[in-house]
Backbone as JSON Lines, residues from 0, in Angstrom:
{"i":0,"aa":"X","n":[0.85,-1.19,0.0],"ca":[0.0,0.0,0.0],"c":[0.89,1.24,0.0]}
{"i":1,"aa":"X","n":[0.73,2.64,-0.65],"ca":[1.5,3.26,-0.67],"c":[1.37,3.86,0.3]}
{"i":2,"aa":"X","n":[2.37,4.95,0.71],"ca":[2.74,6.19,2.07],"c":[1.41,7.11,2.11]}
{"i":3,"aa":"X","n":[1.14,7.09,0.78],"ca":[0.32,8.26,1.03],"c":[-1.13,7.97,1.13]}
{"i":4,"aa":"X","n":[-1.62,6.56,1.16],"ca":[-2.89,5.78,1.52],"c":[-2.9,5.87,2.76]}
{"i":5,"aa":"X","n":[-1.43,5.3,3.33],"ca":[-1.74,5.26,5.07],"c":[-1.68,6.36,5.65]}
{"i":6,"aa":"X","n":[-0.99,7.74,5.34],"ca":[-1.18,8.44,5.85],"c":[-3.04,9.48,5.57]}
{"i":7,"aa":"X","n":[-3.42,9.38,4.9],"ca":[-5.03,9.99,4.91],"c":[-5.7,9.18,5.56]}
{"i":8,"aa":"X","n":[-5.39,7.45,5.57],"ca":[-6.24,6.73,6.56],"c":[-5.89,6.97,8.01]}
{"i":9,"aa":"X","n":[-4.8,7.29,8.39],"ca":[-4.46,7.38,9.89],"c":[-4.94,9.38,9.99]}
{"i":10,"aa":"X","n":[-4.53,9.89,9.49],"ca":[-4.97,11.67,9.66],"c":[-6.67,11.57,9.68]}
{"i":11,"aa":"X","n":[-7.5,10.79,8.75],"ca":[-9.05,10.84,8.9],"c":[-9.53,10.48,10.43]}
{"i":12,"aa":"X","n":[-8.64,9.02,10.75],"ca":[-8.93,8.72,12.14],"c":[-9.22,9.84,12.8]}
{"i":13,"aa":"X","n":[-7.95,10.8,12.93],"ca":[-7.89,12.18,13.5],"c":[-8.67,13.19,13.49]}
{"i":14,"aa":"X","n":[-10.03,12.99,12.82],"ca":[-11.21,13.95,12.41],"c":[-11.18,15.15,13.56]}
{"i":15,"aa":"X","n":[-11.28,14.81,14.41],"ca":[-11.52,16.16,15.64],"c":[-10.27,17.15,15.63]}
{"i":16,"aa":"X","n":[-9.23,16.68,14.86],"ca":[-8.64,17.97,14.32],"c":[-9.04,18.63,13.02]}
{"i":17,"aa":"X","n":[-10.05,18.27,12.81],"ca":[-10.22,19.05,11.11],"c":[-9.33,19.33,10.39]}
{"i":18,"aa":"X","n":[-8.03,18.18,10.23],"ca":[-7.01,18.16,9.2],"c":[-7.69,17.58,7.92]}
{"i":19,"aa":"X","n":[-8.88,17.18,7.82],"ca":[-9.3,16.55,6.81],"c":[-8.59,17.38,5.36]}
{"i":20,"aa":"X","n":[-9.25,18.59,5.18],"ca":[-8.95,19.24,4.06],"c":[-7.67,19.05,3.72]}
{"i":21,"aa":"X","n":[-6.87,19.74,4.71],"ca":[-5.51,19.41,4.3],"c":[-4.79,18.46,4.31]}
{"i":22,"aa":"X","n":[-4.68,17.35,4.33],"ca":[-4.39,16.08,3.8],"c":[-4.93,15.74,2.52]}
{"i":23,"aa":"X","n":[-6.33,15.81,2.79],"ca":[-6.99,15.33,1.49],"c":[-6.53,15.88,-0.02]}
{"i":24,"aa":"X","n":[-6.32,17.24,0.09],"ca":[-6.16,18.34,-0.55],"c":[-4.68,18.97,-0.89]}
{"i":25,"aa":"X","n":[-4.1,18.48,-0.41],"ca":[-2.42,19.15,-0.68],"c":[-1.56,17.81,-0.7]}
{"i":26,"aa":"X","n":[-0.89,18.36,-1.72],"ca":[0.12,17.6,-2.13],"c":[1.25,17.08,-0.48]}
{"i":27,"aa":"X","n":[2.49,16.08,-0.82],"ca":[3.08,16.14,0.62],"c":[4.3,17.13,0.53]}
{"i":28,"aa":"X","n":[4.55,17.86,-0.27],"ca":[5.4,18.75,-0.31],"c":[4.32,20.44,0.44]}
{"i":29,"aa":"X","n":[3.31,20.02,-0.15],"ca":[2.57,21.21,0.3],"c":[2.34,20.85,1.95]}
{"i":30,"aa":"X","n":[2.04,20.25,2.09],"ca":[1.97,19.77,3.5],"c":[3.27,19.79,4.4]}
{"i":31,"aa":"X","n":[3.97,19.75,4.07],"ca":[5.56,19.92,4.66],"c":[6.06,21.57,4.79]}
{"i":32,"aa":"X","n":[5.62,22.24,4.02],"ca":[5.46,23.15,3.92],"c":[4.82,24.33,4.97]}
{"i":33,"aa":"X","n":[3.33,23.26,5.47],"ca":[2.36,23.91,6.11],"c":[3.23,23.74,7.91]}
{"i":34,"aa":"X","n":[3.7,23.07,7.73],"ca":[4.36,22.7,9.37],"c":[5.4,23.59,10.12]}
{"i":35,"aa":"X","n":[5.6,23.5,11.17],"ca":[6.38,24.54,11.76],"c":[7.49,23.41,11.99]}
{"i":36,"aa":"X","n":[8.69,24.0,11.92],"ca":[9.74,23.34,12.57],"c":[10.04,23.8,14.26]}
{"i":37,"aa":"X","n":[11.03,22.57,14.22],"ca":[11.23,22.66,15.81],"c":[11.78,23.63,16.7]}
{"i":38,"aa":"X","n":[12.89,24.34,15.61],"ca":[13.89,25.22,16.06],"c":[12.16,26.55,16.52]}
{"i":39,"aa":"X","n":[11.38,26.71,15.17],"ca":[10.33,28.06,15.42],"c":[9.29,27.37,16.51]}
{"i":40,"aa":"X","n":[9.18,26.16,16.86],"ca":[7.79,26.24,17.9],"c":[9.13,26.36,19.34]}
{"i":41,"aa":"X","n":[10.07,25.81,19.67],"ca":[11.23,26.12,20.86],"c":[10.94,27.31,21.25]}
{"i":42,"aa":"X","n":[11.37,28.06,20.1],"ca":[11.62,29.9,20.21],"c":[10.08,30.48,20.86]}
{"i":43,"aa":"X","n":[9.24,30.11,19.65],"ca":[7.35,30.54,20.19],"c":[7.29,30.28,21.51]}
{"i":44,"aa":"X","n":[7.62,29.26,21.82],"ca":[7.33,28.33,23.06],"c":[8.1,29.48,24.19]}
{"i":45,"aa":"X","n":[9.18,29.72,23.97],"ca":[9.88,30.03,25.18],"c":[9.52,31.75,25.33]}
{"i":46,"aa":"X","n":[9.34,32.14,24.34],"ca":[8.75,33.77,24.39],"c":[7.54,33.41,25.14]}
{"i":47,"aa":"X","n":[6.67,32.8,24.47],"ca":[5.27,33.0,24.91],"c":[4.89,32.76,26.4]}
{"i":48,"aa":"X","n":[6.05,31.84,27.11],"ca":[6.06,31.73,28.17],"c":[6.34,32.08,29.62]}
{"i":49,"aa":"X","n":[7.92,32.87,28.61],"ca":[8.55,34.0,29.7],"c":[7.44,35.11,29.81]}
{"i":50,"aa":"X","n":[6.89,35.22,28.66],"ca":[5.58,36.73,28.46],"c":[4.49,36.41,29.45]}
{"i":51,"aa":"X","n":[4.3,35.01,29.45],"ca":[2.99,34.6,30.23],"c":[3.45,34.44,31.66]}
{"i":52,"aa":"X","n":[4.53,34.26,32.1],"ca":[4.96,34.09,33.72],"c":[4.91,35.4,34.35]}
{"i":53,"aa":"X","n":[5.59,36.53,33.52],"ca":[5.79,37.69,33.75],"c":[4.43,38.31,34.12]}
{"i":54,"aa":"X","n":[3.42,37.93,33.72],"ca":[2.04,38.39,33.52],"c":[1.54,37.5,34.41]}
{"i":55,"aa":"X","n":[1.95,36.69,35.02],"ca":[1.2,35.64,35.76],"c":[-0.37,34.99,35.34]}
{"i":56,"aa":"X","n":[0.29,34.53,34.04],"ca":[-0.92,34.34,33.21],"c":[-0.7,32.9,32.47]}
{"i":57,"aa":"X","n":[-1.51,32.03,31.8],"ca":[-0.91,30.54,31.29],"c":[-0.37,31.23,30.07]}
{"i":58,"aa":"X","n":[0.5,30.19,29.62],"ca":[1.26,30.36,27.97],"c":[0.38,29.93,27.26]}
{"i":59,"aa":"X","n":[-0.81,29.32,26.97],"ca":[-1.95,29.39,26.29],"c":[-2.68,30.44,26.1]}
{"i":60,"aa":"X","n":[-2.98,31.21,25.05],"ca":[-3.75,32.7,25.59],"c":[-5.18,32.4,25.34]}
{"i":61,"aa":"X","n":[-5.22,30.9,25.01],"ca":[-7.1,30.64,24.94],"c":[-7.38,30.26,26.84]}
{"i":62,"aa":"X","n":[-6.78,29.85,26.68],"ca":[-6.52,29.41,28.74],"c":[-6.52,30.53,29.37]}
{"i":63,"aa":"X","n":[-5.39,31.65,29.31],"ca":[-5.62,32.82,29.85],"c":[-6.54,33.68,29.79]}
{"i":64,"aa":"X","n":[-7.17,33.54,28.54],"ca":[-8.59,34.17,28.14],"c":[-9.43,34.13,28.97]}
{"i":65,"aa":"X","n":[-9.61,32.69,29.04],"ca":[-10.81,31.93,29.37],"c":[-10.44,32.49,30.93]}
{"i":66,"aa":"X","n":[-12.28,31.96,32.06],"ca":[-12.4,31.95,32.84],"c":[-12.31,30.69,33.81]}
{"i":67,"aa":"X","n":[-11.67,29.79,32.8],"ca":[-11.45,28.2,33.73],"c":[-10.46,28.02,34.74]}
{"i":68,"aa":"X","n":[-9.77,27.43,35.62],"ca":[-8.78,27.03,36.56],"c":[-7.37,26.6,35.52]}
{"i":69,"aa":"X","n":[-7.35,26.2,34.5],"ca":[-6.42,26.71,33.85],"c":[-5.74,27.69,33.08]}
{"i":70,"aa":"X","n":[-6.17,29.23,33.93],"ca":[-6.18,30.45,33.75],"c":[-4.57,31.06,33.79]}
{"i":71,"aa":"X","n":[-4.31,30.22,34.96],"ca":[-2.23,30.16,34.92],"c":[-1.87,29.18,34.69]}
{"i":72,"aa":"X","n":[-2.59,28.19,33.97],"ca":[-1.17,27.37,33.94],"c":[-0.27,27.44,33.05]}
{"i":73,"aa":"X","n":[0.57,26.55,33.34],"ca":[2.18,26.95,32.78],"c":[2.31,25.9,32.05]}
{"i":74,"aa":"X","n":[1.86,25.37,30.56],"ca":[2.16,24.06,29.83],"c":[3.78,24.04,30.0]}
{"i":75,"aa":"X","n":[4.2,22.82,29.92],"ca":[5.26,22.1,28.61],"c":[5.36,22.01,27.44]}
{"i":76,"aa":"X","n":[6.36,22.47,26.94],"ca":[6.39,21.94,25.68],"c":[5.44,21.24,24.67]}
{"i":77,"aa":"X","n":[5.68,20.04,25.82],"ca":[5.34,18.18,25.0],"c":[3.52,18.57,25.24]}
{"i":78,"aa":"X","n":[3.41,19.59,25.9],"ca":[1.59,19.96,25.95],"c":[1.07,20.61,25.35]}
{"i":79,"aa":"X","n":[1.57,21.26,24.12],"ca":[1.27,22.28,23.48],"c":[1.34,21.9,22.3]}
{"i":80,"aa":"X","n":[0.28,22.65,21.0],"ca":[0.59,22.45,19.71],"c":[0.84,23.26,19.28]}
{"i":81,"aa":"X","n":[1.62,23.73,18.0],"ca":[2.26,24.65,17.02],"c":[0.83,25.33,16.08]}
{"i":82,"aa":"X","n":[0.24,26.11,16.39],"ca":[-1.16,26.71,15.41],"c":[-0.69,28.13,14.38]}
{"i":83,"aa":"X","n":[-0.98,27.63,13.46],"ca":[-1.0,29.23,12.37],"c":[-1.51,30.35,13.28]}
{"i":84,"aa":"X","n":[-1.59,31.27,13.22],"ca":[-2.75,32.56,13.64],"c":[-2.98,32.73,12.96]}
{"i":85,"aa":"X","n":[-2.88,32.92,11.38],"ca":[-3.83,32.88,10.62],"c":[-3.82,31.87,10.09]}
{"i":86,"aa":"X","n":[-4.5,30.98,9.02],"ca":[-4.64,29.53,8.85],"c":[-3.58,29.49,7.83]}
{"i":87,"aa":"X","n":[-2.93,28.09,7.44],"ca":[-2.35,27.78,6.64],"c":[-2.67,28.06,4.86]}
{"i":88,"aa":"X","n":[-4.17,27.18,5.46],"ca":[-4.86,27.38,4.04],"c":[-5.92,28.63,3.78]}
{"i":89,"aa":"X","n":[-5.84,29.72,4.43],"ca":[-6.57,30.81,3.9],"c":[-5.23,31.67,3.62]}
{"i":90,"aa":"X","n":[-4.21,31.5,3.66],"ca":[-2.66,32.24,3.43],"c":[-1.67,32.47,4.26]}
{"i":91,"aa":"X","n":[-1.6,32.31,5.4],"ca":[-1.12,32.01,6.36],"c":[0.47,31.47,6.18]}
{"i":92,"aa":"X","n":[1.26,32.24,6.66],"ca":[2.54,31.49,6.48],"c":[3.27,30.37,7.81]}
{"i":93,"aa":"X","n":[4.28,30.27,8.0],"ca":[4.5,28.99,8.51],"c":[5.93,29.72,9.62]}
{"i":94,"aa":"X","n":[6.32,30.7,9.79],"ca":[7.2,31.48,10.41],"c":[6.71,31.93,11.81]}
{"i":95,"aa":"X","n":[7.38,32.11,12.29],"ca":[7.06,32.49,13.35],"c":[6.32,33.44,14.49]}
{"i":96,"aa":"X","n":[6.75,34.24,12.9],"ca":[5.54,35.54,13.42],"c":[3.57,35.21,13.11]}
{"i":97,"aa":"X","n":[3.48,34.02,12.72],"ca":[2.34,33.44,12.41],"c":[2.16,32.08,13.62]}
{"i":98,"aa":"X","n":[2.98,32.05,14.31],"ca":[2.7,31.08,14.82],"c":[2.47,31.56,16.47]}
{"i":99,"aa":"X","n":[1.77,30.26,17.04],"ca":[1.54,30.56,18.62],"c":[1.42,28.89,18.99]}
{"i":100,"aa":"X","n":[1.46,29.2,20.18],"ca":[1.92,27.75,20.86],"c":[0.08,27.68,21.69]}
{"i":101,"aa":"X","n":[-1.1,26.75,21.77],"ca":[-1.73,26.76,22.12],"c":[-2.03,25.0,23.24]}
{"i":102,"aa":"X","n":[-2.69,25.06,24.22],"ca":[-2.28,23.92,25.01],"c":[-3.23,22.55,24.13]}
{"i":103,"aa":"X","n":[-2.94,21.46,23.76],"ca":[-3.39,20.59,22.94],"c":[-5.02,21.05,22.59]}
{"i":104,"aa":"X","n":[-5.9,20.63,23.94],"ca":[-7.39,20.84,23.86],"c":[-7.77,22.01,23.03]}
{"i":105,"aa":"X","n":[-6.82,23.16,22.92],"ca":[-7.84,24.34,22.37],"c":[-7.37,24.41,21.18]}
{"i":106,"aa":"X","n":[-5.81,23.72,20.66],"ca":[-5.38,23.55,19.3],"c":[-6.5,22.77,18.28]}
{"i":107,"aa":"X","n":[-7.06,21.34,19.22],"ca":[-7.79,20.53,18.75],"c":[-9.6,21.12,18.5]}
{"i":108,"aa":"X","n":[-9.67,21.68,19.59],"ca":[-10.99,22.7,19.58],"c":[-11.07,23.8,18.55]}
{"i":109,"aa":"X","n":[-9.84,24.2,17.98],"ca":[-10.0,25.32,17.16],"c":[-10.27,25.18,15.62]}
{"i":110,"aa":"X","n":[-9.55,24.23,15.14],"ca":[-9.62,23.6,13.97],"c":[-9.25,24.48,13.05]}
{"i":111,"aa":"X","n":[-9.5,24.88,11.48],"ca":[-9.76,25.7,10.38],"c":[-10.22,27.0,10.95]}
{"i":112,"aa":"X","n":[-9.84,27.73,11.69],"ca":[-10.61,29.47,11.83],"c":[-9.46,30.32,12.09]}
């Protein structure tokens, strides 16, 4: 079976991220493309965090937003996902100044917007 069968069958599994489109829809160069590397989510990660301690506020700013008990918290790394601020696929670039570190649940909650 080829690479690129198993990967749309294992990403569909994944529906509650609304990666559908983009898998379905972009090539894997385009898709490689759409991703942040490690060196830019480190950097995001560690700004957004020193900014959020300083403020005594979580490094999530949907968390800090929000009115829940995870209002300070302080993710990890390994707890956080890499999100466009603006989307990939409405034009959105893949740098850093487009990117934000959000805590898994609200990466997964946010989807395409």
């Amino acid at each position: 079976m080829p690479i690129e069968k198993v990967v749309k069958r294992t990403t569909f599994a994944q529906s509650d991220r609304d990666d559908r489109e983009y898998w379905f829809c972009r090539t894997p160069a385009e898709r490689t493309a759409a991703l942040f590397d490690d060196a830019t989510k480190r950097s995001v990660y560690e700004k957004q965090t020193s900014d959020a301690k300083a403020k005594g506020k979580s490094n999530c700013p949907l968390c800090a937003a929000g009115p829940d008990a995870n209002k300070g918290k302080i993710y990890e790394l390994r707890e956080m996902d890499a999100d466009h601020v603006a989307a990939w696929s409405k034009g959105g670039g893949s740098s850093a100044n487009n990117c934000q570190m959000l805590c898994i649940t609200h990466n997964r909650a946010k989807g395409n917007r």
